[in-house]
C-alpha positions in Angstrom: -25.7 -26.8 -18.8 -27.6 -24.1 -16.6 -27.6 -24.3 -13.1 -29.7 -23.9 -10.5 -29.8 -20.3 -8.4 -27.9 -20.8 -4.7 -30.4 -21.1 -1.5 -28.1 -18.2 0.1 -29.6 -14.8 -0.5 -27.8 -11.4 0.3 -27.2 -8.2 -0.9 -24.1 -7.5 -2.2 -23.5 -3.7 -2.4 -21.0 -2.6 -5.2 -19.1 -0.3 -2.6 -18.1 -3.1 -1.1 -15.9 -4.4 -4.1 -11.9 -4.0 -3.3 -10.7 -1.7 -6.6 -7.1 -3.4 -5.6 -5.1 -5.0 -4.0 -4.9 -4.7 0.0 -0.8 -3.2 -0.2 -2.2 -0.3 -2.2 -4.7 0.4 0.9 -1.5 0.0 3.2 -2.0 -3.4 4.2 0.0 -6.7 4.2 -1.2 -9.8 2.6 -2.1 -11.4 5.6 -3.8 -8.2 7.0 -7.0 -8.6 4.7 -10.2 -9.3 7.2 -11.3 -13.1 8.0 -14.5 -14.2 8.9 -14.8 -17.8 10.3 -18.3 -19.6 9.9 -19.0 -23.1 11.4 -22.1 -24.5 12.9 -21.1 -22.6 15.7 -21.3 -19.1 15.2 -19.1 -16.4 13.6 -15.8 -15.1 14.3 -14.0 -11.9 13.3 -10.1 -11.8 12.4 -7.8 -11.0 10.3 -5.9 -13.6 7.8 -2.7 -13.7 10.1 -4.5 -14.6 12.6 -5.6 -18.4 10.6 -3.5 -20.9 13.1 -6.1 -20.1 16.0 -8.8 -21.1 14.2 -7.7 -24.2 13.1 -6.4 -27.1 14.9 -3.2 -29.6 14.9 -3.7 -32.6 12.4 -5.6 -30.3 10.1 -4.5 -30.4 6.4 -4.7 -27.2 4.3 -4.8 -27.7 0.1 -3.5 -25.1 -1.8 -3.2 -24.4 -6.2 0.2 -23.9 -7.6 -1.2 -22.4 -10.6 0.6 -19.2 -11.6 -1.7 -16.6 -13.3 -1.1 -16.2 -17.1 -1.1 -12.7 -18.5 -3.9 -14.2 -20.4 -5.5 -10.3 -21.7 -4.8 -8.7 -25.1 -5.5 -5.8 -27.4 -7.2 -6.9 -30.6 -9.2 -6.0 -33.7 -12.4 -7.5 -35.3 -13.4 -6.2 -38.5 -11.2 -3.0 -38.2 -13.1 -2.3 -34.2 -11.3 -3.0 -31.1 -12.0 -5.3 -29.1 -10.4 -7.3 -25.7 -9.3 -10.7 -25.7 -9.3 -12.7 -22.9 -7.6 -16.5 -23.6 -9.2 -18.6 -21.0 -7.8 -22.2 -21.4 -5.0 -23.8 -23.4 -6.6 -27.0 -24.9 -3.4 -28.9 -25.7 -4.3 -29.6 -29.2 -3.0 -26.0 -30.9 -6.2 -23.9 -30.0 -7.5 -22.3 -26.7 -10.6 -21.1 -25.0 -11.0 -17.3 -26.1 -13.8 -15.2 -24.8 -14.2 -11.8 -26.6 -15.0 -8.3 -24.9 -16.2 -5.0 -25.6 -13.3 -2.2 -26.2 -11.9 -0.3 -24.3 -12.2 -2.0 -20.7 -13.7 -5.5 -21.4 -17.0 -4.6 -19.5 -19.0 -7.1 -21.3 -19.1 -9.9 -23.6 -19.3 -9.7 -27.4 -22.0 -12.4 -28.2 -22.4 -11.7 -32.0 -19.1 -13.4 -33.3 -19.2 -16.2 -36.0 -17.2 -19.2 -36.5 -14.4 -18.3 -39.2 -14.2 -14.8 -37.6 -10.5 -13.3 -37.3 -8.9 -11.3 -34.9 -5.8 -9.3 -35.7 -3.6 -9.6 -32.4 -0.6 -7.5 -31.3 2.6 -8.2 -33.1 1.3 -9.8 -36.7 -0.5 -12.5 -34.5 -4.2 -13.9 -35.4 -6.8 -15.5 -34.0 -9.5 -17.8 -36.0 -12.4 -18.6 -34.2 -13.1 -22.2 -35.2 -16.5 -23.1 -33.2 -18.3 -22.0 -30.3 -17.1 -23.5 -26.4 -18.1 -26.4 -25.6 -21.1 -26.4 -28.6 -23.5 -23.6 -29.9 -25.7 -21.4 -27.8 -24.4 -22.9 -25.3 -25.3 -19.5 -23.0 -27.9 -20.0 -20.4 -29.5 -16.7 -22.0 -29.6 -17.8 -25.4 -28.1 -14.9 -26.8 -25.1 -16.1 -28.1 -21.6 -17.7 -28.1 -19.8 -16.1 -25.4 -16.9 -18.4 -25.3 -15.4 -19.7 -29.0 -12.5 -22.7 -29.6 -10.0 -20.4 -31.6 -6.3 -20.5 -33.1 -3.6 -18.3 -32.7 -1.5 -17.7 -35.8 1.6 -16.2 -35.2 3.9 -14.1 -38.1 6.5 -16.7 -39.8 9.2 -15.1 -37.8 7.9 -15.7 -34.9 6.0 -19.6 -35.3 9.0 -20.7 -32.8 7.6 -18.8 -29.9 5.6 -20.5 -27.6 1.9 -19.2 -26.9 3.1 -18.7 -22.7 6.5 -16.4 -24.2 3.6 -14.9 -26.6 1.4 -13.6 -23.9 4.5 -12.5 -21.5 5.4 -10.2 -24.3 2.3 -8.6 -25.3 -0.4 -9.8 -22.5 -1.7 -8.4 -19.1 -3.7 -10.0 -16.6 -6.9 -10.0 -17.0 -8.8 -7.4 -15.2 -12.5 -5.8 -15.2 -14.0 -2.6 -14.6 -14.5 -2.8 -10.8 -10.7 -2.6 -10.4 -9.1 1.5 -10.0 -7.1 1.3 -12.5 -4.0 -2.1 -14.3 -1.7 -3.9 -11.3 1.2 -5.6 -12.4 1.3 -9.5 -12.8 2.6 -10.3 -9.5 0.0 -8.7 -8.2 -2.1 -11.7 -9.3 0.1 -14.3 -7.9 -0.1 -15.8 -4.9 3.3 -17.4 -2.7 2.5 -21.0 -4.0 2.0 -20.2 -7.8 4.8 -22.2 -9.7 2.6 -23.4 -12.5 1.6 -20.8 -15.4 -1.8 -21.9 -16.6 -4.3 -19.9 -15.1 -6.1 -17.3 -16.9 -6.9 -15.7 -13.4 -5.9 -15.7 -10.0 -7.0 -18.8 -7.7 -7.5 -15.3 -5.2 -8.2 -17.4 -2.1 -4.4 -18.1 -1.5 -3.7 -14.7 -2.1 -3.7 -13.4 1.7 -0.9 -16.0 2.5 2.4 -14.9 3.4 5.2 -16.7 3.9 5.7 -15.8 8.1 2.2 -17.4 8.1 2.6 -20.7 6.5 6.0 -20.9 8.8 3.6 -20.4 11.5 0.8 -22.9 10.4 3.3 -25.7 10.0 5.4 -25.1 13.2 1.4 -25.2 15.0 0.9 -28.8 13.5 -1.3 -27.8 10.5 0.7 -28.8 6.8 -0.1 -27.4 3.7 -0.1 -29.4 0.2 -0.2 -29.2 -3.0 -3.0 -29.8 -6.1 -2.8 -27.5 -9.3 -6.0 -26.7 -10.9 -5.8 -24.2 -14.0 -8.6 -21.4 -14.0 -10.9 -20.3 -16.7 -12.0 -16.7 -17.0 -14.8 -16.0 -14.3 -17.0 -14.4 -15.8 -19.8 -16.5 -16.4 -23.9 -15.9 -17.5 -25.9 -16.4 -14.1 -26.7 -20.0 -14.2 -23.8 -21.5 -16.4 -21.8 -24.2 -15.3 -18.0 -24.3 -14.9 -16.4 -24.8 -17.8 -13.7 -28.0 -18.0 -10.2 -27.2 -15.9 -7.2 -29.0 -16.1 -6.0 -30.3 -13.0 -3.5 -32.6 -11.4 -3.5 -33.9 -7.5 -0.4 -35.9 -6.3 0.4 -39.1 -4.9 1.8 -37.4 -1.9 -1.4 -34.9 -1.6 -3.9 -37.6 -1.8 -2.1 -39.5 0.7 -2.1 -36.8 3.2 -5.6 -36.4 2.4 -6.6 -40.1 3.3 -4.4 -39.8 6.4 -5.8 -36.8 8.0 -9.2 -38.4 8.0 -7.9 -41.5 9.4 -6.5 -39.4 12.2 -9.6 -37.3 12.6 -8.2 -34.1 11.0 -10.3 -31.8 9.0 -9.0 -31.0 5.1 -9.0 -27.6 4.0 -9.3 -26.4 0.8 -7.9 -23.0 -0.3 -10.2 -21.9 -3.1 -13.2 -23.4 -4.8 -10.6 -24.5 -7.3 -8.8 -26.9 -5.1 -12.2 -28.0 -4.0 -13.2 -28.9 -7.9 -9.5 -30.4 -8.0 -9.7 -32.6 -4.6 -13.4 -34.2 -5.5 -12.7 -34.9 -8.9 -9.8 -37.3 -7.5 -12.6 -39.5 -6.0 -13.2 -42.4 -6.8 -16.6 -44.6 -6.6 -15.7 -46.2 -3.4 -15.5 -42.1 -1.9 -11.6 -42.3 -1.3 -8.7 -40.0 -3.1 -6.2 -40.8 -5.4 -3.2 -39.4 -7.6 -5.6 -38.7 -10.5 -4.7 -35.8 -13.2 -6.5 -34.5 -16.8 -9.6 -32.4 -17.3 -12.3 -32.4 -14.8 -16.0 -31.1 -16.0 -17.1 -31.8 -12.5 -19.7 -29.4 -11.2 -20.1 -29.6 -7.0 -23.9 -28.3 -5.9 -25.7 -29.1 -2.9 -26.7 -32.5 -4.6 -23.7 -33.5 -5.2 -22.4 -32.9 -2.0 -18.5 -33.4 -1.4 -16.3 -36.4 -0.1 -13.6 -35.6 1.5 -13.5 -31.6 1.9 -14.5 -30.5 5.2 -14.4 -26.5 4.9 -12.6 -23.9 2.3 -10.8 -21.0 2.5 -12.9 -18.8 -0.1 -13.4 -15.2 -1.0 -16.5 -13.6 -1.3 -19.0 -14.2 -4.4 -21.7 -12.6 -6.1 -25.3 -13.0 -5.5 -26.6 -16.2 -7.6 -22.5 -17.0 -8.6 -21.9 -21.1 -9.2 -19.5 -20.6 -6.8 -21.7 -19.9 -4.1 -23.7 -23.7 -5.0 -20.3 -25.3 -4.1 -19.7 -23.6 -1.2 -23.3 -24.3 0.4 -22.0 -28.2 -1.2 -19.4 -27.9 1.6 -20.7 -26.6 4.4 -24.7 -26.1 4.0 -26.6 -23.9 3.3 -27.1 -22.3 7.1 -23.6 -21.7 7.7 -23.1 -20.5 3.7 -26.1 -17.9 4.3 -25.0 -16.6 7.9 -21.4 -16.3 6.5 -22.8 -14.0 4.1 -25.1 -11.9 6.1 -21.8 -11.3 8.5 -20.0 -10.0 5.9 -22.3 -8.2 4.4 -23.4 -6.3 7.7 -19.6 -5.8 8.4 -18.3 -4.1 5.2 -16.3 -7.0 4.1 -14.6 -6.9 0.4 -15.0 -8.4 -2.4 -13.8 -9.9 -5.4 -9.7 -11.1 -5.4 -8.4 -8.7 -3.7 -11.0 -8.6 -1.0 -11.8 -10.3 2.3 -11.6 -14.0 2.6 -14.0 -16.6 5.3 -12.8 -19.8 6.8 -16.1 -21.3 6.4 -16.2 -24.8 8.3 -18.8 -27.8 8.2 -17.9 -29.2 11.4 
């Protein structure tokens, strides 16, 4: 499925890109820059500074989903090459996408089904078809993500695939970044759930002092848990299918901060994918869990998200089509000329906006 480009245009400068994490650069969490974009104007802040722009009765929704060490070393045909395992599938195989040794810096598109990998520690990987069906890539030029299994050494068949990658995996990382940061450096305070093979970033600038200070001002926080895929998608392709649960007690408070006129908040375009896939055809939320291949765009629209917390995305990134789904494509495109005018950062350990639809 290709998608359409975004309405909001920009250029994104790559000195702009954060090459890690804002405690290397002497900052706290919460210290990273905020930019707040309604139909009012824009505001300058920094993260810390989140209860005053929100108000009593709003609900913020984070993702528990811990970040996997989801990179590894491997061979192909005696070359090296980078695996990045995207998304367990629940059935004995995964989502694997293949990149170029050493550094990952782009996608290896000449792979064919049957192909093995040799993996650290006497593991293998078979790729058994193309994700989700052949030439599936907006460009045509070949299978960038493959259905694959891991074999694992006799010795070791007991092992579970999450104890596999804590032994012999790293986070997944590109070439923008200065140089490897260690795993919980890619977690953020609410990840309790390992399934993600990278960061939901947007919850990253929370610290705990803060959330103490957003619930004693009136605002709660709950919980959803959406598991990521890799990022690094062609320009135009859809989001691949996430896993995703929203609880009883989640949707509840949902339903009850609209009644009582509150705004919901999600933190991350992955809560938003989570939050609207739990709504039903009459537009209201429920407990709803599985995989959602829901794809938000401005013609979609959303039901029951009112503004996100979100970092900052690349020019003609699906991401940016759900955010302008959110809030419009006015408030989208003069979020993006104020950040781009005031240095803001990018990527996950950047600069976040509180962008806001009413």
């Amino acid at each position: 499925m290709s998608l359409a480009a975004p309405a909001t245009v920009f250029g994104a400068s790559d000195d702009h890109t954060a090459t890690e994490p804002p405690e290397y650069r002497g900052l706290a969490r919460d210290e990273v820059r905020l930019l707040v974009a309604s139909p009012g104007g824009v505001t300058h802040a920094r993260f810390r500074d989140l209860p005053q722009h929100l108000r009593a009765g709003d609900l913020l929704v984070v993702n528990t989903s811990a970040t996997l060490p989801a990179e590894l070393d491997g061979r192909r045909s005696g070359k090296p090459v980078v695996v990045h395992l995207a998304t367990d599938l629940g059935d004995g195989t995964w989502v694997a996408e293949l990149r170029s040794a050493p550094g990952g810096t782009s996608p290896v598109l000449d792979a064919t089904a049957g192909d093995v990998i040799q993996l650290p520690a006497r593991a293998r990987m078979r790729l058994v078809a193309p994700y989700p069906r052949p030439d599936s890539s907006p460009t045509g030029s070949g299978n960038r993500l493959w259905r694959v299994q891991v074999v694992r050494a006799v010795s070791d068949r007991a092992e579970s695939a999450l104890a596999y990658l804590y032994r012999h995996g790293r986070p997944i990382a590109y070439g923008y970044l200065r140089h490897r940061f260690d795993l919980s450096d890619y977690q953020t305070i609410f990840a309790t759930h390992p399934g993600s093979a990278e960061m939901p970033s947007a919850a990253r600038p929370f610290s705990h002092d803060l959330v103490t200070r957003l619930v004693t001002a009136g605002i709660p926080i709950a919980p959803i848990t959406l598991h990521t895929g890799v990022s690094s998608q062609d320009v135009g392709e859809a989001p691949q299918a996430e896993w995703y649960e929203v609880p009883a007690p989640t949707a509840g408070l949902v339903a009850s901060t609209h009644r009582a006129g509150g705004r919901v908040i999600a933190v991350g375009t992955t809560v938003t994918r989570a939050l609207e896939s739990a709504v039903g055809g009459d537009g209201t939320i429920a407990a709803s869990s599985g995989w959602t291949e829901l794809v938000i765009d401005p013609c979609r629209g959303v039901r029951v998200v009112d503004g996100l917390i979100t970092g900052w995305h690349n020019p003609e990134a699906s991401h940016l089509l759900l955010v302008e789904a959110v809030v419009g494509s006015a408030v989208t495109q003069r979020a993006y000329d104020g950040a781009v005018a005031e240095g803001y950062l990018w990527h996950e350990f950047g600069d976040v906006g509180l962008l806001l639809r009413r």
